[in-house]
C-alpha positions, 0 to 999 in steps of 0.5 A, a space after each residue: 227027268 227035268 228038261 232044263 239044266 242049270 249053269 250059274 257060271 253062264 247067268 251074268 253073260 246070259 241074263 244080266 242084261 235081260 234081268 237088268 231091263 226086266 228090272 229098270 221098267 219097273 224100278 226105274 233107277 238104275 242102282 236099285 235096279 243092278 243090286 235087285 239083279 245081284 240079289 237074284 243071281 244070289 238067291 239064285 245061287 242059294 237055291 240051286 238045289 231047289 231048281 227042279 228043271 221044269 222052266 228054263 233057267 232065265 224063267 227061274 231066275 225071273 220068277 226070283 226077280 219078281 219076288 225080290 222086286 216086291 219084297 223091295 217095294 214092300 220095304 219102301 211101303 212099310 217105311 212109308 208113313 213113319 216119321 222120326 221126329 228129334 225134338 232138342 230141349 233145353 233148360 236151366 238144369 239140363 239140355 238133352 233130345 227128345 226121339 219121338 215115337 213113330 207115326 203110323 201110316 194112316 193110309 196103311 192097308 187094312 184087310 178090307 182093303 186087300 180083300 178089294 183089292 184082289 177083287 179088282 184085280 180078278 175084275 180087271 183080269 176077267 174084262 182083260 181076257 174078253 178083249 181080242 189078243 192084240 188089244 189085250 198085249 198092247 193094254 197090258 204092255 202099256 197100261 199096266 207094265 208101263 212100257 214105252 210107246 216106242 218098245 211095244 211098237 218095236 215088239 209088235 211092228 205096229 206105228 205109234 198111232 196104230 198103237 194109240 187107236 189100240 189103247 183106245 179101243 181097249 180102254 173103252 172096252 175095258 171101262 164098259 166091262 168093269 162098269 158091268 163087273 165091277 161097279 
């Protein structure tokens, strides 16, 4: 029997706010991050029936918004690169534009690069579970997530300068890990 019920009628007073700020941290524009939002509470909406109530509701519509998150920056990854170029001629006998053909990325992944990529960040992951929990919050808070100095010090009721120590200490401890593990 599921734990957790879903009502859509309640998800723009409940979680509006909270899926906007999820967003905003790591879109940073503020219109992009409303249209995410709106497409999530969409999606949400379109595959009620496949909510099975083993996570909250906010969890579920979460999990959504990730993935409409990376699907965004996947579309703005696969855009990058490509040029359109309208080149217009004209001559004595005929006047017109040329549309050339679009560049390829030549920075574009390939599936080394993915392979590294997911290496890297199993590396990175393991060195992040041998730090104590408190250098691993504020490394991944900070470091990885971007979250401001002041938000994380508010989260965990710790001063700026407590919060500078703590990074340091997590940085060089995370260096000479992946230096080991990684290098």
């Amino acid at each position: 029997m599921p734990k957790h019920q879903i009502d859509p009628n309640k998800w723009i007073n409940a979680y509006s706010d909270y899926l906007f700020n999820y967003t905003i941290t790591r879109v940073n524009d503020r219109e992009i991050a409303k249209d995410l939002v709106q497409d999530t509470f969409f999606a949400g909406l379109k595959s009620m029936k496949n909510f099975k109530g083993e996570a909250s509701e906010r969890t579920w519509l979460i999990s959504i918004l990730k993935r409409k998150i990376i699907d965004h920056y996947r579309k703005i990854n696969s855009n990058k690169g490509k040029a359109e170029v309208r080149m217009s001629y004209s001559n004595n006998e005929s006047e017109g534009d040329w549309l050339e053909e679009r560049v390829a990325d030549p920075f574009d992944k390939t599936a080394e690069d993915d392979i590294e990529n997911t290496e890297l960040g199993l590396a990175i992951h393991d060195c992040l579970s041998k730090l104590p929990e408190k250098q691993a919050k504020v490394f991944k808070l900070k470091t990885i997530l971007g979250y401001e100095t002041e938000a994380i010090c508010n989260e965990l009721d710790i001063t700026a300068s407590n919060l500078w120590v703590i990074i340091h200490r997590a940085r060089v401890a995370m260096a000479s890990c992946m230096e080991k593990t990684w290098f």
